[in-house]
C-alpha positions in Angstrom: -6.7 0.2 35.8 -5.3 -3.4 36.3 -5.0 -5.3 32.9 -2.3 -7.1 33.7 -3.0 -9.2 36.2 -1.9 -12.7 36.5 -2.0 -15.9 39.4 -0.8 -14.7 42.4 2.3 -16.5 42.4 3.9 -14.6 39.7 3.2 -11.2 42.2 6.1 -9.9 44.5 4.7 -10.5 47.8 4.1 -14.1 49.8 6.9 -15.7 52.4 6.5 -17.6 55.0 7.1 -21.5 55.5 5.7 -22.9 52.2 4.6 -20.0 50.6 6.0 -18.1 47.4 9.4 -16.9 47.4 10.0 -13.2 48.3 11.3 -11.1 45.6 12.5 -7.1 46.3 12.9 -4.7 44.0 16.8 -5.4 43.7 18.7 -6.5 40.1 19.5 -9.4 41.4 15.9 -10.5 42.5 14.4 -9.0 39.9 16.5 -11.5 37.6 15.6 -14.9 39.8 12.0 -13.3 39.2 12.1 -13.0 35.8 14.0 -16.5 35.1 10.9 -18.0 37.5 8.3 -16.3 35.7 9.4 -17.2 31.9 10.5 -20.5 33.0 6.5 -20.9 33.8 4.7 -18.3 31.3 6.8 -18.1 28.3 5.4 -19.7 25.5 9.2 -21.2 24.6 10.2 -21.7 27.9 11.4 -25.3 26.7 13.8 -24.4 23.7 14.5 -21.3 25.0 18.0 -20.1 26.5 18.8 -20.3 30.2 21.9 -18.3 30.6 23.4 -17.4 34.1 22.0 -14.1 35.3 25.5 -12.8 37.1 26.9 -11.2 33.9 23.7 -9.1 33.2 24.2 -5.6 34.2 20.7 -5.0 34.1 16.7 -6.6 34.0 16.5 -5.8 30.4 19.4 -7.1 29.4 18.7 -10.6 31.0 15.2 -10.4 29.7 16.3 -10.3 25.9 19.1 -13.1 26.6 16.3 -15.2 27.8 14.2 -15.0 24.7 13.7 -18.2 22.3 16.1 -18.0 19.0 14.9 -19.8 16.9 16.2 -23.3 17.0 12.8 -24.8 16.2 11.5 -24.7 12.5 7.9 -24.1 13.3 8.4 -21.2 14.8 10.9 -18.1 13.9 12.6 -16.5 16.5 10.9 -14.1 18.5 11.1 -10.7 17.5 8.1 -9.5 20.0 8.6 -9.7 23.5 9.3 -6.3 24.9 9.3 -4.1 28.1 8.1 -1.0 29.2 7.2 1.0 31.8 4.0 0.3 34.1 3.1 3.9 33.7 3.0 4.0 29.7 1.2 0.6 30.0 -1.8 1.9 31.8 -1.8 4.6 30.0 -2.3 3.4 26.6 -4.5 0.2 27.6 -6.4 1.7 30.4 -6.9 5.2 29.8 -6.4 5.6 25.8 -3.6 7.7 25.9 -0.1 7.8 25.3 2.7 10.0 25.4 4.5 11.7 22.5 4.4 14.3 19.7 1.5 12.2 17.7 3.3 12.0 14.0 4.2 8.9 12.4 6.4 8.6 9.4 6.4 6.6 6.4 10.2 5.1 7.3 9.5 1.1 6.4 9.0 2.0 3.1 11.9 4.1 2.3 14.9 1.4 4.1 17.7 1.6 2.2 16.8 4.3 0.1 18.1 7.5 1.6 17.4 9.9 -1.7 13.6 9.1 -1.5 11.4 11.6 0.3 10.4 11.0 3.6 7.2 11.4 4.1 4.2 12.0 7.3 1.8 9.3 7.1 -0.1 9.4 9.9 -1.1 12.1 12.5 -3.4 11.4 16.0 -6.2 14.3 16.1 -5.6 15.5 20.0 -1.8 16.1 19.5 0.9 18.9 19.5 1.5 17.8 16.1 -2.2 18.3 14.7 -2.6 21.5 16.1 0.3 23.0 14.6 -1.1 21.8 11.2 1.4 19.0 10.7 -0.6 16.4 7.9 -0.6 13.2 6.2 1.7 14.1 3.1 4.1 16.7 4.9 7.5 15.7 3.8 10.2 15.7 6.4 13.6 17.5 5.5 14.8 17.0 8.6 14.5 16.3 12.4 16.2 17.8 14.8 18.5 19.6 12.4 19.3 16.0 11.1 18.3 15.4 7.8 16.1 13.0 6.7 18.3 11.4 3.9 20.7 11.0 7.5 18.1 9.1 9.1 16.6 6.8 6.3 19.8 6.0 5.8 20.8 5.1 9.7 17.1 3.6 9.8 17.0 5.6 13.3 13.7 7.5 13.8 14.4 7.2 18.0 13.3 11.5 18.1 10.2 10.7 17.8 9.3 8.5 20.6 10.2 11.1 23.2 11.1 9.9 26.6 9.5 12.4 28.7 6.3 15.0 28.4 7.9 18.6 28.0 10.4 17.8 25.2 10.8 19.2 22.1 10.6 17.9 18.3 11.5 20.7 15.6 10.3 19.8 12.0 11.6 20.8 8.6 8.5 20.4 6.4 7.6 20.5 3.1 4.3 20.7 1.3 2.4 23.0 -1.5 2.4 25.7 0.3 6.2 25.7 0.5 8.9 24.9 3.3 8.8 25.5 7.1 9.9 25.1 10.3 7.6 23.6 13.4 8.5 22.7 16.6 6.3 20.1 18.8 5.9 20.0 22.7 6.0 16.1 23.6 2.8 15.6 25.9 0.1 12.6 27.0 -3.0 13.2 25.2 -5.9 10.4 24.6 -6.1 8.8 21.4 -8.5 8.4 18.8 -8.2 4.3 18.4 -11.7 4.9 15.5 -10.0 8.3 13.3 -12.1 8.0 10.1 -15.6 6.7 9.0 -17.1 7.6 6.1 -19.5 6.4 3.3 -18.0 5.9 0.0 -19.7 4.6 -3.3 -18.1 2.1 -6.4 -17.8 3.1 -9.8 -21.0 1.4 -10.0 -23.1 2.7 -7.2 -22.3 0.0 -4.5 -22.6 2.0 -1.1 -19.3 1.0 1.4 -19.0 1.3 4.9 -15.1 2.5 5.7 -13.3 3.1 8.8 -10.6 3.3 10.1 -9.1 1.2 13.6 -5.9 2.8 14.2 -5.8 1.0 18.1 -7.7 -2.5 19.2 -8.1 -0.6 22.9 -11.3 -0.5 24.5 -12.1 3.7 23.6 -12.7 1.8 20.1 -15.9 0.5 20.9 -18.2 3.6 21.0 -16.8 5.0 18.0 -17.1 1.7 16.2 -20.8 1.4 17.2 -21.6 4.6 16.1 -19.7 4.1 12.5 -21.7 0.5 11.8 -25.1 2.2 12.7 -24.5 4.6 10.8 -23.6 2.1 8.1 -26.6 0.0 8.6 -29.0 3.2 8.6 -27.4 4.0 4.9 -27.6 0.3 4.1 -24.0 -0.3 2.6 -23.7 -3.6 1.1 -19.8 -3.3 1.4 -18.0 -3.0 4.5 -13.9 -1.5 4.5 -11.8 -2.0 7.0 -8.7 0.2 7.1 -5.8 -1.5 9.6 -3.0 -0.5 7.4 -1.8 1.3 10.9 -2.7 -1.0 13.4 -0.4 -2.5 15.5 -2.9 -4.5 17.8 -4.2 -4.1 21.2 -7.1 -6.0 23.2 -8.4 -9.3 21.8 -11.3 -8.7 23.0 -11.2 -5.6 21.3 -10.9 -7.3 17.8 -13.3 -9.6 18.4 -15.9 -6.9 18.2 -14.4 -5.4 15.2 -14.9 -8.8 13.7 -18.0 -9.1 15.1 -19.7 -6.5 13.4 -18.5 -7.6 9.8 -19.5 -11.3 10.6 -23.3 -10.6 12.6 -25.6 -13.5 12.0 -22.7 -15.5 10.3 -20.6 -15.7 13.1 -23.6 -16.8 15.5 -21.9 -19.8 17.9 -18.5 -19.3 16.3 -15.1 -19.4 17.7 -13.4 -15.9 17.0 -9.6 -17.4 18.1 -8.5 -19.5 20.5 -5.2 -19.0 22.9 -3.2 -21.7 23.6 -0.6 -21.4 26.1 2.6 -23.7 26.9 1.9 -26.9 28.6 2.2 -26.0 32.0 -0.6 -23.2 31.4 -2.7 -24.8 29.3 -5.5 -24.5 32.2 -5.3 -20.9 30.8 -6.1 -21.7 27.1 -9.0 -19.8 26.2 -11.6 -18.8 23.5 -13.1 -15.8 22.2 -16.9 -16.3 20.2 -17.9 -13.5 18.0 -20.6 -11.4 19.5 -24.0 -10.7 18.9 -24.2 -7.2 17.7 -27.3 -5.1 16.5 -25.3 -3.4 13.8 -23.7 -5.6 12.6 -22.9 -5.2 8.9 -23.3 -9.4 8.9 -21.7 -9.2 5.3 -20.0 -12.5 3.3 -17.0 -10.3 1.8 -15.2 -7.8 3.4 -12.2 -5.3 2.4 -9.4 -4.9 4.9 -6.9 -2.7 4.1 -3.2 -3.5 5.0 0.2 -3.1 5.3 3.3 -3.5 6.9 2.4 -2.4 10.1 -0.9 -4.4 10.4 0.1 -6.9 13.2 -1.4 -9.1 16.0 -4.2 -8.4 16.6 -5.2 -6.7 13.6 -4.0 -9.8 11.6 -6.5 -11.6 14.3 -9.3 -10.2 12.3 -8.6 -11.3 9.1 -7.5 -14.9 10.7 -10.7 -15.0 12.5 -12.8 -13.7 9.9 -11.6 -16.5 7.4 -12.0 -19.2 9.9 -15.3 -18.3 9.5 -15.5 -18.2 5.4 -15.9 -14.8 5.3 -14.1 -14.0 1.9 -11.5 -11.5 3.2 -10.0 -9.4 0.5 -6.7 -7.6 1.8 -5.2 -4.9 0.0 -1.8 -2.9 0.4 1.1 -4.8 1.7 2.2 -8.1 3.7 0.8 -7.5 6.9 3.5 -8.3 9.7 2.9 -11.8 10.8 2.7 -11.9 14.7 0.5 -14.7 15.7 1.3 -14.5 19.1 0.5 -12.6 22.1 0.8 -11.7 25.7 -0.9 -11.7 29.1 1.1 -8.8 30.6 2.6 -8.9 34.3 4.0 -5.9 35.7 7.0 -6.3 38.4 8.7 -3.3 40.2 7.6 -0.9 38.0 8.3 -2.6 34.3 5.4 -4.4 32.4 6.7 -7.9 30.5 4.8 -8.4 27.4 6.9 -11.8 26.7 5.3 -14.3 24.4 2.8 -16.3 26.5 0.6 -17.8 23.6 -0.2 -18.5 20.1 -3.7 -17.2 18.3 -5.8 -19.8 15.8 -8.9 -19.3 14.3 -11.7 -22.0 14.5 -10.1 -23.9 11.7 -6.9 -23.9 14.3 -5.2 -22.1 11.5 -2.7 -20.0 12.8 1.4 -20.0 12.7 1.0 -16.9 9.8 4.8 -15.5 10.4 5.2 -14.5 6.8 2.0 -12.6 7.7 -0.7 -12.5 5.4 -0.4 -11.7 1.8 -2.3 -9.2 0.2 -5.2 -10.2 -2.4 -4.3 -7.2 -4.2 -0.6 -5.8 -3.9 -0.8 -1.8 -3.9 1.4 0.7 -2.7 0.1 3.5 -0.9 1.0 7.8 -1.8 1.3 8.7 1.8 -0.5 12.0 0.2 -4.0 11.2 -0.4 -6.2 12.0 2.9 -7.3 8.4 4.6 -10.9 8.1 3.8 -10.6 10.0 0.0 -12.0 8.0 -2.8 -9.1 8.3 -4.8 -6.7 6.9 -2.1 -4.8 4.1 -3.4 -5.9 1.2 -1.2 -9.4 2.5 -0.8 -9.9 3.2 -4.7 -8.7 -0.5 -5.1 -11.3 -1.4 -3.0 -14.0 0.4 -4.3 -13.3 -1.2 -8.0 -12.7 -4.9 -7.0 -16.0 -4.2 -5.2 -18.0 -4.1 -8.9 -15.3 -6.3 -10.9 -14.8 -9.2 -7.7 -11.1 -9.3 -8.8 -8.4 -6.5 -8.2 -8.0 -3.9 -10.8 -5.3 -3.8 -13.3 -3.2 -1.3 -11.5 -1.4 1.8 -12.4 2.4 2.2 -12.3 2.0 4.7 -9.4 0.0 2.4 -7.1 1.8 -1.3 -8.1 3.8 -2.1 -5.0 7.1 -3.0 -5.5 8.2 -6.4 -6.1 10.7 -6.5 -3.4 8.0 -6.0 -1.0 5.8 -8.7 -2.3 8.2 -11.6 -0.9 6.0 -12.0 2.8 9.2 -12.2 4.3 9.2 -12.2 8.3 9.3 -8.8 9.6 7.6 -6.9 12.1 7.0 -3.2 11.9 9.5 -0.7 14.4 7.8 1.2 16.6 10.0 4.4 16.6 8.4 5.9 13.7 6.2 7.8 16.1 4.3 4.9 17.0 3.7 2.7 20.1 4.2 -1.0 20.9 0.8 -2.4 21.4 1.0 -6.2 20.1 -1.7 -8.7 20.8 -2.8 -8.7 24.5 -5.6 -11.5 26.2 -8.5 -9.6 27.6 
């Protein structure tokens, strides 16, 4: 499936008196491609570097020395552009899938503290992992035979992005039921972007709607309809949205997430609006919130959050605010990425460099610190997503009757240090893709 396509004049084809300039498949053209291209889509292409291409081994290596560095004070430098192959683009924006052993691990929040358990914090339903029993709460003695106070302490969790289907992952784990060893086959299954929706109730009674949006990909959208009928046939007056884990994906995507929390209230509303550099502004574009029949069309929602809530997961609550929905975050910072990317593949490599900035219909945008939470709270990495008594979702469910957070217990106060809103973005070799914010 093509999603990222782009004018014609950025493809690698034309010639002729007039027409675009050739480009093969060499280094060397693929560099005077790439300097063309971000010298035309990249968002900083003005105050961004230019540096002779000739001492640049490789593509990738040129592409990062072109990147902007932040030498303007509105805007940090960027710490998003990326590459990857064409194959594992399609893969995970066209057909829902990706490759890999399908367990994350809970490594932001142990940096620098290499005597502090190391723990599973998320696993996808159709992998190796899952069907060998590896869970949410597992804690990981080591990798590889490495051992995980080795790994916190290198901040190096590269084993579990595998590079190829077929290779293997052994696990030392640890839970109740004692210690053991499992070994995971790396393979491409499909994702489940919609892992968890239940019904919930407050202290008091008040019926909530939660799920949770791991990926904003477009396999989201049956599951999403089938949670928020579901919701509407129970009539919850509360609506939870859990993107603690989600590192972005389609706008368009996002816009029906926020859709069915605004309904009637987001009737003729701008959702966000993309503004390119000013060579593309022709491109700028807008997203309106949807007419849904499910929609929850609630005035407060809950959206759970952490570090590795990004783009367009951060679009939401930016969108949903530029509305004056009353959005009441809870975990951590999110990771402030309000930017994205229109995607062109070349020779076999997808760019996904920094093509636009996101603003709600307030034109509020520029969030780098990323969005503070309304309630701070740290999460156990043991409770089951979707329990009542899970930290982020038991805050919820009590700020839902009191309409202010809970005083909070020593084991589920996030730490100050973590409270700062610092710029940071999420890594994405804790088991997890890059997905980032992407215009469709």
């Amino acid at each position: 499936m093509a999603l990222a396509v782009l004018p014609v004049l950025l493809a690698a084809c034309g010639g002729g008196d007039g027409g675009p300039p050739v480009y093969s498949c060499s280094v060397s053209d693929q560099k005077a491609w790439l300097a063309d291209y971000m010298n035309d889509w990249y968002f900083w292409y003005k105050i961004s570097p230019r540096p002779n291409p000739a001492p640049y081994a490789d593509v990738d290596d040129y592409f990062n020395a072109l990147l902007y560095t932040g030498t303007d004070a509105a805007f940090p430098a960027d710490r998003w552009s990326y590459t990857q192959s064409t194959e594992d683009f399609n893969r995970f924006f066209g057909a829902g899938q990706t490759l890999g052993y399908g367990v994350s691990v809970a490594g932001l929040e142990v940096t620098g503290q290499p005597t502090q358990p190391l723990r599973v914090r998320y696993v996808e339903a159709l992998s190796d992992a899952a069907a060998k029993g590896v869970a949410r709460g597992d804690q990981v003695l080591a990798i590889n035979g490495r051992s995980a106070a080795d790994i916190i302490a290198a901040d190096d969790y590269s084993a579990l992005s595998p590079a190829q289907a077929g290779t293997t992952l052994v696990l030392q784990l640890r839970n109740a039921g004692g210690d053991r060893s499992v070994t995971l086959t790396a393979s491409v299954f499909t994702l489940t972007p919609v892992s968890t929706t239940t019904i919930v109730t407050s202290p008091l009674g008040r019926k909530m709607g939660y799920v949770v949006v791991k990926d904003m990909i477009k396999q989201a959208l049956a599951p999403l309809e089938t949670a928020f009928a579901q919701f509407k046939a129970a009539g919850v007056s509360e609506i939870v949205l859990d993107l603690r884990y989600n590192g972005g994906g389609l706008v368009s995507t996002g816009t029906t997430v926020a859709s069915y929390v605004a309904g009637p209230r987001g009737s003729g509303h701008t959702y966000a609006s993309l503004l390119y550099n000013d060579k593309q502004s022709g491109s700028n574009q807008s997203y309106l919130f949807s007419s849904l029949a499910s929609a929850a069309g609630v005035a407060r929602v809950f959206v759970l959050t952490g570090q590795r809530t990004c783009s367009a997961s951060e679009q939401v609550i930016n969108g949903l605010r530029g509305i004056g929905i009353d959005v009441v975050a809870i975990g951590d910072t999110s990771c402030g990425k309000p930017v994205g990317f229109l995607p062109t593949s070349q020779c076999s490599t997808t760019y996904s460099a920094v093509n636009f900035e996101s603003v709600n219909e307030r034109f509020e945008g520029r969030y780098f610190d990323g969005f503070a939470p309304t309630c701070a709270v740290a999460e156990d990495f043991v409770s089951p997503l979707g329990s009542p008594t899970e930290p982020l979702l038991a805050t919820a469910r009590e700020y839902a009757d009191l309409g202010a957070c809970p005083a909070v217990s020593a084991a589920r106060e996030l730490p100050q240090s973590r409270r700062s809103g610092a710029q940071r973005i999420g890594p994405t070799n804790e088991g997890d893709r890059p997905a980032g914010m992407i215009a469709r």
